[in-house]
C-alpha positions in Angstrom: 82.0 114.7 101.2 81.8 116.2 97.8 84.2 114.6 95.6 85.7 116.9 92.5 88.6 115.2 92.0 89.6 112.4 89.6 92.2 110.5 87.5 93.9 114.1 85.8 93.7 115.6 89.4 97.5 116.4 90.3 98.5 117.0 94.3 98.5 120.6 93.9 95.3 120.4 92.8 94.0 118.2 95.4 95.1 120.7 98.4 94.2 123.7 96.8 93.0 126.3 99.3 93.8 123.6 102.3 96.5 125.2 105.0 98.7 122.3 106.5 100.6 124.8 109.1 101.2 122.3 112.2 100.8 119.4 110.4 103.4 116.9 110.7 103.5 114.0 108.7 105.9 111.3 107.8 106.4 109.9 104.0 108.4 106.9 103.4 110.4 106.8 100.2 111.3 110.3 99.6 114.2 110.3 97.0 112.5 109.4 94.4 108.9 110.1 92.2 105.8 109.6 94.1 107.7 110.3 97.5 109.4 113.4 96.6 106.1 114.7 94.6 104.1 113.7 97.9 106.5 115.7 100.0 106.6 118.3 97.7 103.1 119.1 97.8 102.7 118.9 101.0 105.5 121.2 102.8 104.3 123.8 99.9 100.8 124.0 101.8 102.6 124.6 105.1 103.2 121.1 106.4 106.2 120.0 108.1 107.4 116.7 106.7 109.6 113.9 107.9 111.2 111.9 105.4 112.0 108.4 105.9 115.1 107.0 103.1 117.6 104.1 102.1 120.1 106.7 100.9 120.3 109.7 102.3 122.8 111.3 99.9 120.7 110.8 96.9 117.3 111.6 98.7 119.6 114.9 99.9 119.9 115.5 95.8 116.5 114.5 95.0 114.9 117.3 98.0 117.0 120.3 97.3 114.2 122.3 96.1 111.9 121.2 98.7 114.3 122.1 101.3 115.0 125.3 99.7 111.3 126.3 99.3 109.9 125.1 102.9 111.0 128.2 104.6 109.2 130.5 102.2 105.8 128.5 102.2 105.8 128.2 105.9 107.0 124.9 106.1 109.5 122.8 107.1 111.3 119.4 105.9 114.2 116.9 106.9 115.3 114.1 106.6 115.8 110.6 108.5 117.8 107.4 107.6 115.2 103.9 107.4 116.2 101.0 105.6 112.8 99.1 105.1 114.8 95.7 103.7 116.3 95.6 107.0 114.4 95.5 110.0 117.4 96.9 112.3 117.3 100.0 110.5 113.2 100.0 110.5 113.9 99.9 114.4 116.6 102.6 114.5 114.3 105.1 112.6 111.4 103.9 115.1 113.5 104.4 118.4 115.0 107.5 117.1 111.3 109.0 116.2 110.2 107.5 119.8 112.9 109.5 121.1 112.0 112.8 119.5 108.8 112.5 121.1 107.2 114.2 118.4 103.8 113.3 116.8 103.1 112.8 113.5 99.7 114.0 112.5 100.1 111.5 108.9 102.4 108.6 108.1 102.2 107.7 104.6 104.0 104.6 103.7 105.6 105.5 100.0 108.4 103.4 99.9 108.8 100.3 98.1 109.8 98.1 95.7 108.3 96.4 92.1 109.2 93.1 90.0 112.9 91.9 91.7 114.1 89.0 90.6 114.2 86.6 93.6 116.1 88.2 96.1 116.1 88.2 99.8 116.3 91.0 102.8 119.2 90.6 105.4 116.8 88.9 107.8 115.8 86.5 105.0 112.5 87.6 103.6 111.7 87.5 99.9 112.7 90.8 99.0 108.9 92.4 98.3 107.5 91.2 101.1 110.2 92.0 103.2 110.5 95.7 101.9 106.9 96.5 101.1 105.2 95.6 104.2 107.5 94.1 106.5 109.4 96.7 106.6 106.7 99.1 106.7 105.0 96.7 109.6 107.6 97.5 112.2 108.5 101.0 111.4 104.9 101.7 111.9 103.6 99.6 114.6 106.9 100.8 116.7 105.9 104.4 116.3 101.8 104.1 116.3 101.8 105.6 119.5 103.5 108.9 117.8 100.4 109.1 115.5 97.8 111.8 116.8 94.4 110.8 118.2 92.4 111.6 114.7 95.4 110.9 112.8 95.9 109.0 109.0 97.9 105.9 108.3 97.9 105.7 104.3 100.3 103.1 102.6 100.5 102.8 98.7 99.8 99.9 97.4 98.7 99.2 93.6 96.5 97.7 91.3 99.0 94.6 90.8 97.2 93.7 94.3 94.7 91.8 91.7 96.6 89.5 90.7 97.0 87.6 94.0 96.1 87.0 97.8 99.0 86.8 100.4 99.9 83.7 101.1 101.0 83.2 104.7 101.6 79.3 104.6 104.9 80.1 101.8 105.1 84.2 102.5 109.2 83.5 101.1 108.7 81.4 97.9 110.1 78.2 99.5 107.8 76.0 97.5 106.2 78.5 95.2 107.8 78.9 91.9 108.4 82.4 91.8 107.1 85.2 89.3 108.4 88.6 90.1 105.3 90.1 89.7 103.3 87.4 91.5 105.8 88.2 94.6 104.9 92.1 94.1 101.1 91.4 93.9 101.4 89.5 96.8 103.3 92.7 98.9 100.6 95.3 97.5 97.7 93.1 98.9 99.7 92.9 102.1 99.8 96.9 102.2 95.8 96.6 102.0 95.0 94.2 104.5 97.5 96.0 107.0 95.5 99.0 106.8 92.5 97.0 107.4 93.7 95.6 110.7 95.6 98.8 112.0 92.4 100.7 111.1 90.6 98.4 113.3 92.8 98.4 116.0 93.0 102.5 116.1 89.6 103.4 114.9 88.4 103.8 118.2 90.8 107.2 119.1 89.9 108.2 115.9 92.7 107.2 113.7 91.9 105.5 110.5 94.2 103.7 107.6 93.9 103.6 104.1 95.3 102.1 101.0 95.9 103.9 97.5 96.8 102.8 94.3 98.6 105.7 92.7 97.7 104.7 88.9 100.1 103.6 86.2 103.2 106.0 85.9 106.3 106.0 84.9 109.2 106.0 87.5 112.5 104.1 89.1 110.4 101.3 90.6 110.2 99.9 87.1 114.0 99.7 86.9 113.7 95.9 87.6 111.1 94.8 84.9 112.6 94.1 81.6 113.5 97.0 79.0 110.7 98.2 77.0 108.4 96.1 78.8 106.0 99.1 79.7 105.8 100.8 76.5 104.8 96.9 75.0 102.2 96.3 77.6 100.9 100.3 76.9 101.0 99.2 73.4 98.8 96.2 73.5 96.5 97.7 75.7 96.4 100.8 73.1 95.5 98.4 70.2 92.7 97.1 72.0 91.2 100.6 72.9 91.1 101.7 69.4 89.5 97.8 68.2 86.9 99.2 70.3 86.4 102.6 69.5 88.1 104.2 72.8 91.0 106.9 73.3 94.1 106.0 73.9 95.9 104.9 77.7 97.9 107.5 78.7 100.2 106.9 81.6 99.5 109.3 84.7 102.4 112.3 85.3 104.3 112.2 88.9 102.0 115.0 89.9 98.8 113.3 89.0 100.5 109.9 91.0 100.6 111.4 94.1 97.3 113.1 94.2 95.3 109.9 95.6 97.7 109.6 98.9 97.6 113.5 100.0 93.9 113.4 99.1 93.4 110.3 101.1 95.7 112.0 103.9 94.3 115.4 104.4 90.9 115.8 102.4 88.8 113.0 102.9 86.9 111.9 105.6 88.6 108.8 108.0 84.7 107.2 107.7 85.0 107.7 103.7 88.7 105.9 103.4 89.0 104.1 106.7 90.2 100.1 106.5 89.9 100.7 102.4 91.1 101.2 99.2 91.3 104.4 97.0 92.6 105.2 93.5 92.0 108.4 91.0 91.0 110.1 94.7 87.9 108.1 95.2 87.4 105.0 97.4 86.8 101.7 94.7 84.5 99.5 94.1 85.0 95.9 95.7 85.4 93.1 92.9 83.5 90.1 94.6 84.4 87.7 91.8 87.5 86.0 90.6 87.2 87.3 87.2 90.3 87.8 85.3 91.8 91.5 85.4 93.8 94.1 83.3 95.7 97.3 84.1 92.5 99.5 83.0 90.2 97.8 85.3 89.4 99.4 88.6 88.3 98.2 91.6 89.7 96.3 95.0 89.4 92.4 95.2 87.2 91.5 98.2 90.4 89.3 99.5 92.4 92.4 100.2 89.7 93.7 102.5 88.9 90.6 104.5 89.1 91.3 107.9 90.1 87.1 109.1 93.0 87.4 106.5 94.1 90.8 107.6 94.1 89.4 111.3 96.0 86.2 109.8 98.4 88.3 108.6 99.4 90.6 111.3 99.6 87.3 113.3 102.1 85.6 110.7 103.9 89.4 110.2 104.8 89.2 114.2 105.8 85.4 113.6 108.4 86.9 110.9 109.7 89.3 112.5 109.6 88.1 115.8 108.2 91.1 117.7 104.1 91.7 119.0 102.5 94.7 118.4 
């Protein structure tokens, strides 16, 4: 398809003209940011959306206006409870959904977390891992019979996937010193390769999976990394730019952040995004090299897409959490 969109392009943007009426779709991580801009744009073009939270009360806050405006634009919204850094919760949500009997047309997997210090899940996961795609990995499976025949499976993941591969012999930092951001890059390739191996698993009724890196913006999933950290890395990055003649980083808005997931989840094509990786509402370039990486580069390292390591992985994710999907 015809691509017009790009870095600048904000949600509203991205569905402009498109009618989601009996659409139903299910975003993780609606109380905050990307989530409740996702959600947003989406019940505004008609669809009805589920929304999966931690904390109700403060995702009931942070959705006012979307549940005041879905009426009027033909839409509809609620809410449901899922704690994704405990798998008991991930199940509740699952078997309550299973009960509904409803399908979901879309699941986007929004929720997450970004640079904890070393911390682990009630079930005794390192804390990224645990949340990020554990979490995600049962909630998911346990409901992928809920997700149309044609349907979309997109789960944000980020550019921080270049720093590192999963690794599934110390998935908990038992012998690996551990670096908060090493721990996140390691969850956000996890988020990649499970869209590679759900994609393959469902491709053949016609539902594909995706991964998206939203872009760098600022929001509450920075809340762990050190004060002023951001604006010094933005800095640095902005001296270099102008050493070479270039305009200035500029961080992306909300809006602009969650164009990539409803573009991957309603525009494009499942043969243009299926079992990859999308950013600035394109599908990326595969970096085949180890070369070294910064926050301006583009691009998805061939290890997130490898189909043996994605299988590895769902294998050692059904180890963890003690369930086959």
């Amino acid at each position: 398809m015809t691509n017009t969109f790009g870095a600048t392009s904000t949600a509203d943007e991205v569905l402009s003209g498109i009618n989601l009426n009996g659409k139903r779709i299910l975003v993780t991580g609606v109380s905050a940011g990307i989530g409740v801009e996702t959600a947003r744009s989406l019940v505004s073009h008609g669809a009805h959306v589920v929304g999966a939270v931690r904390d109700l009360a403060k995702a009931q806050r942070a959705t006012t206006e979307i549940t005041k405006d879905a009426q009027a634009q033909g839409g509809n919204f609620e809410l449901v409870e899922a704690d994704l850094a405990k798998l008991s919760s991930a199940r509740a949500c699952a078997n309550a959904l299973l009960d509904s009997g409803e399908q979901f047309d879309v699941v986007i997997a929004n929720a997450g977390v970004m640079a904890t210090p070393l911390e682990y899940t009630v079930d005794g996961f390192e804390r990224q891992f645990g949340t990020n795609h554990l979490g995600h990995f049962v909630l998911i499976n346990r409901i992928a019979a809920l997700i149309r025949d044609g349907g979309r499976l997109v789960n944000l993941s980020s550019g921080a996937h270049r720093y590192t591969n999963v690794d599934l012999d110390d998935p908990n930092f038992a012998r690996t010193e551990y670096q908060p951001f090493v721990g996140y890059g390691r969850s956000k390739t996890a988020n990649i390769l499970f869209g590679v191996e759900f994609d393959k698993r469902h491709r053949a009724r016609g539902t594909r999976a995706t991964a998206v890196h939203p872009g760098l913006i600022k929001t509450e999933l920075g809340r762990h990394m050190e004060p002023g950290s951001m604006e010094k890395m933005i800095d640095q990055m902005n001296q270099q730019l102008a050493a070479e003649g270039k305009e200035p980083f500029v961080l992306k808005t909300i809006q602009q952040g969650a164009a990539t997931s409803v573009w991957c989840a309603v525009v494009a094509s499942g043969d243009e995004v299926g079992a990859g990786y999308c950013e600035n509402c394109r599908t990326s370039p595969v970096i085949s090299d180890n070369r070294p990486l910064g926050p301006l580069d583009d691009g998805v390292r061939a290890y997130a897409l490898d189909a043996a390591t994605a299988e590895a992985l769902w294998k050692k994710s059904e180890e963890m959490v003690g369930e086959e999907f």
